[in-house]
N, CA, C and O atoms as CSV, one atom per row, in Angstrom:
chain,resi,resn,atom,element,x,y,z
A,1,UNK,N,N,83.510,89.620,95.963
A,1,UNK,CA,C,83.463,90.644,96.959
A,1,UNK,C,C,84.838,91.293,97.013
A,1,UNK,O,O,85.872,90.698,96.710
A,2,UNK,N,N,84.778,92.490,97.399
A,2,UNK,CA,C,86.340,93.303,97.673
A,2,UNK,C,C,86.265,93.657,99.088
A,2,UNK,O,O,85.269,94.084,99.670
A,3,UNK,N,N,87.547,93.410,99.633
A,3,UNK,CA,C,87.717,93.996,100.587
A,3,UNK,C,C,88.960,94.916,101.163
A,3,UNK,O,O,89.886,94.491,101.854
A,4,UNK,N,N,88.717,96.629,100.604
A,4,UNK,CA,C,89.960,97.233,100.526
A,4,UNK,C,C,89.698,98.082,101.560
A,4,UNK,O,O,89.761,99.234,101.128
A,5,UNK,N,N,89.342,98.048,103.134
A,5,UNK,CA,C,89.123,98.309,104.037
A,5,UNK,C,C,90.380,99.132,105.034
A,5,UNK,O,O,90.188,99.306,106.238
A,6,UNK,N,N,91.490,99.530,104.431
A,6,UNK,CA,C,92.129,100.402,104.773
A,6,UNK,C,C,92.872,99.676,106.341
A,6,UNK,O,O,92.965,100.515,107.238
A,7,UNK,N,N,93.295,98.484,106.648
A,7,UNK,CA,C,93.479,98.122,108.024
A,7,UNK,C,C,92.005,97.575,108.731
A,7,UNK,O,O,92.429,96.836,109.619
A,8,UNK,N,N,91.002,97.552,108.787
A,8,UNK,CA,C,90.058,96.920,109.671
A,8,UNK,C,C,89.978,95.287,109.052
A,8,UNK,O,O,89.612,94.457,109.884
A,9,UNK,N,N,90.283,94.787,107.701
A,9,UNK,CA,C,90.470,93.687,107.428
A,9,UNK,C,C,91.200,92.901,108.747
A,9,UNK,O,O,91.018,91.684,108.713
A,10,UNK,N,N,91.795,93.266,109.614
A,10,UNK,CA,C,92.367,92.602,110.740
A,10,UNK,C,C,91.625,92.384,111.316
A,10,UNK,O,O,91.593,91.186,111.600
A,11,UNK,N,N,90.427,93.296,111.971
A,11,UNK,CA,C,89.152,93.134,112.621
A,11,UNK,C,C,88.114,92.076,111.559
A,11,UNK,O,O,87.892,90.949,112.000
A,12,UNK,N,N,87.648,92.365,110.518
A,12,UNK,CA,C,86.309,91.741,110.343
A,12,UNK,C,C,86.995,90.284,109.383
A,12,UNK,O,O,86.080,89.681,108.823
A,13,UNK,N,N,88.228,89.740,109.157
A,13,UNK,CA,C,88.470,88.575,108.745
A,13,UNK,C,C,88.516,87.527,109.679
A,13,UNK,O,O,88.524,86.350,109.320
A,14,UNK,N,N,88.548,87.886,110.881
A,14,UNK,CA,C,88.498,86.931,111.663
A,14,UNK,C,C,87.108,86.871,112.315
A,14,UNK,O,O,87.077,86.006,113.190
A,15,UNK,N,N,86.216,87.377,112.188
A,15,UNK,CA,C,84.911,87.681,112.457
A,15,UNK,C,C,83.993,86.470,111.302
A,15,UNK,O,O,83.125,85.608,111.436
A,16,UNK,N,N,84.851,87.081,110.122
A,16,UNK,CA,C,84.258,86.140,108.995
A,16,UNK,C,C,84.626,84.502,108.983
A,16,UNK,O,O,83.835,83.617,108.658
A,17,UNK,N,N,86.020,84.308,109.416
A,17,UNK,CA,C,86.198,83.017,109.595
A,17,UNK,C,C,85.651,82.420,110.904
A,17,UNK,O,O,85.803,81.209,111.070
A,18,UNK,N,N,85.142,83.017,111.680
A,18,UNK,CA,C,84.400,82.425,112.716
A,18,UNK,C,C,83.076,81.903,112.916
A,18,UNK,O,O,82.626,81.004,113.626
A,19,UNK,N,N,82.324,83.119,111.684
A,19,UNK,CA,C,80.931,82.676,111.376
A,19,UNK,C,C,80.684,82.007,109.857
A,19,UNK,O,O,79.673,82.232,109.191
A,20,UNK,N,N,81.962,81.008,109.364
A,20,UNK,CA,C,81.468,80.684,108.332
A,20,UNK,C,C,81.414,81.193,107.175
A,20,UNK,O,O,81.249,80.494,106.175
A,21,UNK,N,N,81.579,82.829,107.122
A,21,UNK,CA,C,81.435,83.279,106.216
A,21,UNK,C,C,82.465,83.038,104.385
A,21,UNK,O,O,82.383,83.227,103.172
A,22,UNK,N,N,83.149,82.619,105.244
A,22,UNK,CA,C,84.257,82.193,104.057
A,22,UNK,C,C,84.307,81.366,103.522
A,22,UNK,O,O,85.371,80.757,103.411
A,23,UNK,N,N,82.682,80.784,102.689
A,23,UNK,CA,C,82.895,79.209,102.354
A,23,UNK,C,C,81.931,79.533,100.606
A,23,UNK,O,O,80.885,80.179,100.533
A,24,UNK,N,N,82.520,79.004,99.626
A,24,UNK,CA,C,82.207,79.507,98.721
A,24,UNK,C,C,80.524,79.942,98.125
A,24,UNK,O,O,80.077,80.781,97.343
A,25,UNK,N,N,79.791,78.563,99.214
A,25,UNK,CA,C,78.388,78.635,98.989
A,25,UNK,C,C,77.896,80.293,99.356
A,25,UNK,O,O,76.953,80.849,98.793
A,26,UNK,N,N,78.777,80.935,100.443
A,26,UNK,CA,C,77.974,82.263,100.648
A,26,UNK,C,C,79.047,83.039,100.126
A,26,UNK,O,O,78.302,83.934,99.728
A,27,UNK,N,N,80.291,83.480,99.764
A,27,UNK,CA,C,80.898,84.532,99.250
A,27,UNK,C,C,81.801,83.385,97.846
A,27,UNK,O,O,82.549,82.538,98.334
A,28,UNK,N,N,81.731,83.395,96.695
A,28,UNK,CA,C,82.454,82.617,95.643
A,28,UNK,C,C,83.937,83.154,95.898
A,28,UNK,O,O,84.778,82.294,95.636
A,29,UNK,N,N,84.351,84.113,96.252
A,29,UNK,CA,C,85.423,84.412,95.667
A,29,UNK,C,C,85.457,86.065,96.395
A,29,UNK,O,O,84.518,86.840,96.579
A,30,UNK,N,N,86.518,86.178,96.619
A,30,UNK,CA,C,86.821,87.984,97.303
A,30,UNK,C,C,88.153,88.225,96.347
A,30,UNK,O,O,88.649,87.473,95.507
A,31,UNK,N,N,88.622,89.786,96.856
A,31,UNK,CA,C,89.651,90.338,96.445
A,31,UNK,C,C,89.673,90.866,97.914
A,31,UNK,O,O,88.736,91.224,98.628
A,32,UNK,N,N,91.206,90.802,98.195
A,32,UNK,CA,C,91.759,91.669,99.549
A,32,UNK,C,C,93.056,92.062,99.088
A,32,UNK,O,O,93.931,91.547,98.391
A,33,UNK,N,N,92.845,93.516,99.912
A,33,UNK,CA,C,94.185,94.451,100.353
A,33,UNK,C,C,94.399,94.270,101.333
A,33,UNK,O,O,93.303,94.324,101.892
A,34,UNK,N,N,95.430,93.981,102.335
A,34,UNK,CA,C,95.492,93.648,103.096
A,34,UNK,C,C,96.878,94.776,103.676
A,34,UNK,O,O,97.984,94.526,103.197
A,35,UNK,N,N,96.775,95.934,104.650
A,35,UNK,CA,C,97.517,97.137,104.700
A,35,UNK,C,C,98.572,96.633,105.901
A,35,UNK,O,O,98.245,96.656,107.087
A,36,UNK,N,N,99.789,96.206,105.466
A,36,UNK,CA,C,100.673,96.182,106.411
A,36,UNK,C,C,101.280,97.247,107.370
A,36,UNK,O,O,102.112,97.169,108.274
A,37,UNK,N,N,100.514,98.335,106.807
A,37,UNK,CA,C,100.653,99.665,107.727
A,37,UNK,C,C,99.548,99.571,109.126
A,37,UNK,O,O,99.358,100.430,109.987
A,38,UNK,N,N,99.074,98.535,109.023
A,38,UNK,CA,C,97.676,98.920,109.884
A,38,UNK,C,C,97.878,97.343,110.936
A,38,UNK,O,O,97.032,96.932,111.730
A,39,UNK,N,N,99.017,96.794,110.686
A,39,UNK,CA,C,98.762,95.319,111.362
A,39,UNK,C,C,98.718,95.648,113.150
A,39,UNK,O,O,98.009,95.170,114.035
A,40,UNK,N,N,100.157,96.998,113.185
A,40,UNK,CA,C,100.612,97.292,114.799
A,40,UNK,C,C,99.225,97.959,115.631
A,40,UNK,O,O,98.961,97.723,116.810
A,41,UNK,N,N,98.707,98.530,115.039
A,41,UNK,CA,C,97.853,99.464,115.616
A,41,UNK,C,C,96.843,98.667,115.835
A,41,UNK,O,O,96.091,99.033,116.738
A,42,UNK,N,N,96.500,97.370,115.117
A,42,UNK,CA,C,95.194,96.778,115.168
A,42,UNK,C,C,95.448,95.177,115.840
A,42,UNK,O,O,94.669,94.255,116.083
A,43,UNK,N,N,96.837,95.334,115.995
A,43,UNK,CA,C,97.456,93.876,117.232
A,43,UNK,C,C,97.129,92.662,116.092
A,43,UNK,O,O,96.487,91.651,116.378
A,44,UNK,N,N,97.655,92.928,114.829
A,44,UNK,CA,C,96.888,91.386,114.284
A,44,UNK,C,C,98.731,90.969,113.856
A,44,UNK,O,O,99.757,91.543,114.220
A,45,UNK,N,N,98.558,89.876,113.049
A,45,UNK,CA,C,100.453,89.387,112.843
A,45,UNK,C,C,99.653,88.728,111.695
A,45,UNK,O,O,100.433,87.808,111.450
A,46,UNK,N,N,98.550,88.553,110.753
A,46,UNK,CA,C,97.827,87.831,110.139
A,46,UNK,C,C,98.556,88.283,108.542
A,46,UNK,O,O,98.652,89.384,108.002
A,47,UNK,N,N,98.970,86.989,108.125
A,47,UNK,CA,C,99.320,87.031,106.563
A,47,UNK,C,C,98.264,86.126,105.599
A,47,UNK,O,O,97.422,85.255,105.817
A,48,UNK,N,N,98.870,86.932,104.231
A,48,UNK,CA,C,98.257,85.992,103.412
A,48,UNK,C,C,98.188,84.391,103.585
A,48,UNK,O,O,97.170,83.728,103.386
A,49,UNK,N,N,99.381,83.903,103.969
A,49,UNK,CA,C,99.495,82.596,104.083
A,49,UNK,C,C,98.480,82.062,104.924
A,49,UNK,O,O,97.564,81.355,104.504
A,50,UNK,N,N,98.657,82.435,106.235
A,50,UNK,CA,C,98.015,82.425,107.455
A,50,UNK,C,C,96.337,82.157,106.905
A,50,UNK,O,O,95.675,81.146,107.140
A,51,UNK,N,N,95.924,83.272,106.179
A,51,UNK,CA,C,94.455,83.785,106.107
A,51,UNK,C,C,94.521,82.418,104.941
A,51,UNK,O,O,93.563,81.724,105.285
A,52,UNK,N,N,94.984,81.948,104.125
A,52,UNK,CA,C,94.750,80.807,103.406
A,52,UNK,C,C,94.529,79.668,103.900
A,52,UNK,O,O,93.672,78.920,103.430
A,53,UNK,N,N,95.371,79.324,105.066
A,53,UNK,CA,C,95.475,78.289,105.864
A,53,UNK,C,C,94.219,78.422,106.436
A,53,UNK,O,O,93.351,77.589,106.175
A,54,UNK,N,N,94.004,79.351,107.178
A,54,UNK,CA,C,92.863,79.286,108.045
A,54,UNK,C,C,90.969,78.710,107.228
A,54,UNK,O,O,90.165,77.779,107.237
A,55,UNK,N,N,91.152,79.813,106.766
A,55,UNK,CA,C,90.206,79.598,105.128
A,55,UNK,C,C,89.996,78.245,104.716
A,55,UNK,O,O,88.792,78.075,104.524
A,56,UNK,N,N,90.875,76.890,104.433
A,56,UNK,CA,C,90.931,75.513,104.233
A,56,UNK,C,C,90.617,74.954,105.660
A,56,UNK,O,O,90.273,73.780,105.529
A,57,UNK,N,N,90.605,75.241,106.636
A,57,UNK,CA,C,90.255,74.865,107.446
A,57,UNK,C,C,88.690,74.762,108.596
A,57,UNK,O,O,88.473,74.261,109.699
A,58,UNK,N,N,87.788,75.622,107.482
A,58,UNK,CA,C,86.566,76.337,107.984
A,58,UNK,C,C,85.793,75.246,107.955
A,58,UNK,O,O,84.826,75.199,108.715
A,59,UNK,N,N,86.038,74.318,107.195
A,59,UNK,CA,C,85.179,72.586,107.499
A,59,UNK,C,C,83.682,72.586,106.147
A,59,UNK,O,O,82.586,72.028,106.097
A,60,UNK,N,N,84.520,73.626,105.152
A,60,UNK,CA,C,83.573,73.848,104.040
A,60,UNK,C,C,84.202,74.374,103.044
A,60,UNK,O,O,85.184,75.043,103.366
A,61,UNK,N,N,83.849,74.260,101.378
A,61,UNK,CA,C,84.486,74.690,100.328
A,61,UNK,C,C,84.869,76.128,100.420
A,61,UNK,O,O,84.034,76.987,100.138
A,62,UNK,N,N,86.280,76.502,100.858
A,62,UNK,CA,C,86.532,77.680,101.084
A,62,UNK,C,C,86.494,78.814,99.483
A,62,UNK,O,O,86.706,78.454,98.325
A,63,UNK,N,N,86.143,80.233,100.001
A,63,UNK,CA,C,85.963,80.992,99.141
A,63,UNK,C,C,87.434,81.017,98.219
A,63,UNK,O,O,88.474,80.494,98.620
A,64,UNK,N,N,87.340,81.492,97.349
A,64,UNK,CA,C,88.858,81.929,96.423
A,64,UNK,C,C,88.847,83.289,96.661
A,64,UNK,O,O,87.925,84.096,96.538
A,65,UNK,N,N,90.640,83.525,97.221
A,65,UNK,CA,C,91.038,84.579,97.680
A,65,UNK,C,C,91.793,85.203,96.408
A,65,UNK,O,O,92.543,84.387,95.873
A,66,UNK,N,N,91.758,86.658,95.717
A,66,UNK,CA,C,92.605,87.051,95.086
A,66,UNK,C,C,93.688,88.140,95.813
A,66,UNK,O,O,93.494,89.236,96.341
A,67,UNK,N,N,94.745,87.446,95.625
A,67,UNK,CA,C,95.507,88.778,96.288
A,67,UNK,C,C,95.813,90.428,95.229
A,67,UNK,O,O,96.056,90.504,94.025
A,68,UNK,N,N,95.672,91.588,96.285
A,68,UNK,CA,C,95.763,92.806,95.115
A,68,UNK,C,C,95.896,93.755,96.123
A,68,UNK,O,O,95.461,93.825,97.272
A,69,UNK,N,N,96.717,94.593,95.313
A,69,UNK,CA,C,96.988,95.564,96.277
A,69,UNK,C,C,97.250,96.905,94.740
A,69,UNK,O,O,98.107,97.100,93.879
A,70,UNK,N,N,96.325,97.340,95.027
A,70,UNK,CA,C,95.738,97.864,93.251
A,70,UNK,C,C,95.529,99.712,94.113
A,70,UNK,O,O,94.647,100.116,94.872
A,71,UNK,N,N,96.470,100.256,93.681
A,71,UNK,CA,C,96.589,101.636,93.931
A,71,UNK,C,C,96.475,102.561,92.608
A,71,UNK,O,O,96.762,103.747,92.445
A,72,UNK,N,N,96.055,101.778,91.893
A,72,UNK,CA,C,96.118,102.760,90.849
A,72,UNK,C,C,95.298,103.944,90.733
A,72,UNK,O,O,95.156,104.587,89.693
A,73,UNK,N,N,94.688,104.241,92.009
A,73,UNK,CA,C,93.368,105.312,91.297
A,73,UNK,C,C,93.605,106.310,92.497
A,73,UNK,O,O,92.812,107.110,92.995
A,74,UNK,N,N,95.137,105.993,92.874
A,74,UNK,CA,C,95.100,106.866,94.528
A,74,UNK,C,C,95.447,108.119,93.875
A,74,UNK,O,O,94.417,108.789,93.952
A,75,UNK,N,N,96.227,108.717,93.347
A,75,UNK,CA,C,96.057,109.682,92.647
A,75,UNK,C,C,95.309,110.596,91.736
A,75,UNK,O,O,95.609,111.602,91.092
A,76,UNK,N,N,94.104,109.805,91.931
A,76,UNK,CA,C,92.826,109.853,90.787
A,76,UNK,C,C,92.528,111.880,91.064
A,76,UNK,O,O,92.672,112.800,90.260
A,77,UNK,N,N,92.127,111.894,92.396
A,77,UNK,CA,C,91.780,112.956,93.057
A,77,UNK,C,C,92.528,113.979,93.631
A,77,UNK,O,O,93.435,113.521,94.327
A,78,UNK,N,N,92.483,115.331,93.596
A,78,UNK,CA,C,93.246,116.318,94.763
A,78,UNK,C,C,92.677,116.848,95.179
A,78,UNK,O,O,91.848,117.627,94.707
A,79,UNK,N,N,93.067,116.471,96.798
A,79,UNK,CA,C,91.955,116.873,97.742
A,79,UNK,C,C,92.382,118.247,98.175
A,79,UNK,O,O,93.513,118.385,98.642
A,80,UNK,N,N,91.642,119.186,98.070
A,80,UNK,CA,C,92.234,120.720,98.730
A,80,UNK,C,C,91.579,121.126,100.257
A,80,UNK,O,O,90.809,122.082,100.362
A,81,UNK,N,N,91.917,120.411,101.254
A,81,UNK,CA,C,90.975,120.737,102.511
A,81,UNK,C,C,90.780,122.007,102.692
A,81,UNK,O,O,90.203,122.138,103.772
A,82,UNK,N,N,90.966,123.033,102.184
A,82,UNK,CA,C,90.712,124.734,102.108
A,82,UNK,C,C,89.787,125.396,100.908
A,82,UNK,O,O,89.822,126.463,100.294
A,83,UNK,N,N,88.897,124.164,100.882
A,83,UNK,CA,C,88.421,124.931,99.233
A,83,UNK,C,C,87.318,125.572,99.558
A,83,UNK,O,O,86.702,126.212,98.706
Protein backbone atom coordinates (compact mmCIF):
# COMPACT_ATOMS: atom_id res chain seq x y z
CA UNK A 1 0.00 0.00 0.00
CA UNK A 2 1.23 3.76 -0.44
CA UNK A 3 0.52 6.32 1.51
CA UNK A 4 1.54 9.80 -0.03
CA UNK A 5 -1.35 11.70 1.45
CA UNK A 6 0.10 15.14 1.44
CA UNK A 7 -0.09 15.73 5.59
CA UNK A 8 -3.42 13.78 6.55
CA UNK A 9 -1.05 10.69 7.25
CA UNK A 10 -1.14 12.45 10.80
CA UNK A 11 -4.86 11.95 10.84
CA UNK A 12 -5.50 8.39 9.37
CA UNK A 13 -2.12 6.59 10.97
CA UNK A 14 -3.33 6.76 14.09
CA UNK A 15 -6.80 5.72 13.12
CA UNK A 16 -5.00 2.70 11.55
CA UNK A 17 -3.03 1.81 14.59
CA UNK A 18 -6.06 1.83 16.63
CA UNK A 19 -8.12 -0.47 14.55
CA UNK A 20 -5.50 -2.97 13.91
CA UNK A 21 -4.98 -2.11 10.71
CA UNK A 22 -1.27 -2.34 10.74
CA UNK A 23 -0.67 -5.96 11.14
CA UNK A 24 0.75 -7.77 8.23
CA UNK A 25 -2.21 -10.33 7.90
CA UNK A 26 -4.36 -7.23 6.54
CA UNK A 27 -1.82 -4.68 4.90
CA UNK A 28 1.90 -6.83 4.11
CA UNK A 29 3.80 -3.95 3.79
CA UNK A 30 3.12 0.08 2.96
CA UNK A 31 5.26 2.89 1.61
CA UNK A 32 4.87 6.38 3.49
CA UNK A 33 5.66 10.03 2.89
CA UNK A 34 5.36 11.41 5.70
CA UNK A 35 5.21 15.70 5.08
CA UNK A 36 6.99 17.51 7.80
CA UNK A 37 5.38 20.56 6.41
CA UNK A 38 2.00 19.41 7.54
CA UNK A 39 2.92 18.11 11.26
CA UNK A 40 1.98 22.07 12.87
CA UNK A 41 -1.20 22.49 11.21
CA UNK A 42 -2.40 18.95 11.92
CA UNK A 43 -1.05 19.05 15.91
CA UNK A 44 0.76 15.64 15.36
CA UNK A 45 4.88 15.49 16.70
CA UNK A 46 4.69 11.74 15.10
CA UNK A 47 8.07 10.36 13.58
CA UNK A 48 9.25 7.62 11.77
CA UNK A 49 10.68 6.18 14.84
CA UNK A 50 7.67 6.79 16.87
CA UNK A 51 5.27 5.22 14.02
CA UNK A 52 7.74 2.05 14.20
CA UNK A 53 7.56 1.77 17.78
CA UNK A 54 4.02 2.06 17.88
CA UNK A 55 3.48 -0.48 14.90
CA UNK A 56 5.55 -3.39 17.18
CA UNK A 57 3.38 -2.76 19.65
CA UNK A 58 -0.21 -3.46 18.00
CA UNK A 59 -0.12 -7.09 19.74
CA UNK A 60 0.24 -8.63 16.05
CA UNK A 61 2.83 -9.23 13.18
CA UNK A 62 3.30 -5.66 12.31
CA UNK A 63 3.12 -4.50 8.61
CA UNK A 64 6.71 -3.51 6.93
CA UNK A 65 7.08 0.12 6.67
CA UNK A 66 9.17 1.54 3.69
CA UNK A 67 10.37 4.87 4.20
CA UNK A 68 10.24 7.34 0.80
CA UNK A 69 9.89 10.48 0.13
CA UNK A 70 10.03 10.06 -3.85
CA UNK A 71 9.40 13.50 -5.63
CA UNK A 72 10.47 12.65 -8.64
CA UNK A 73 7.42 13.17 -10.80
CA UNK A 74 6.60 16.68 -9.10
CA UNK A 75 7.73 18.34 -11.99
CA UNK A 76 6.16 15.87 -14.32
CA UNK A 77 3.31 18.53 -15.09
CA UNK A 78 2.69 22.48 -15.72
CA UNK A 79 -0.13 23.53 -14.39
CA UNK A 80 -1.41 26.86 -16.16
CA UNK A 81 -4.52 27.91 -13.91
CA UNK A 82 -5.48 30.42 -16.91
CA UNK A 83 -5.74 28.01 -19.69
Amino acid sequence: MKIDIEGSEFIVLPHMLQTLTLCKDIITSFVIEMHEWAKKSMGSTLTYDELRTMIQKQGCVPSEIVNVDDESFLHDVIVEPNW
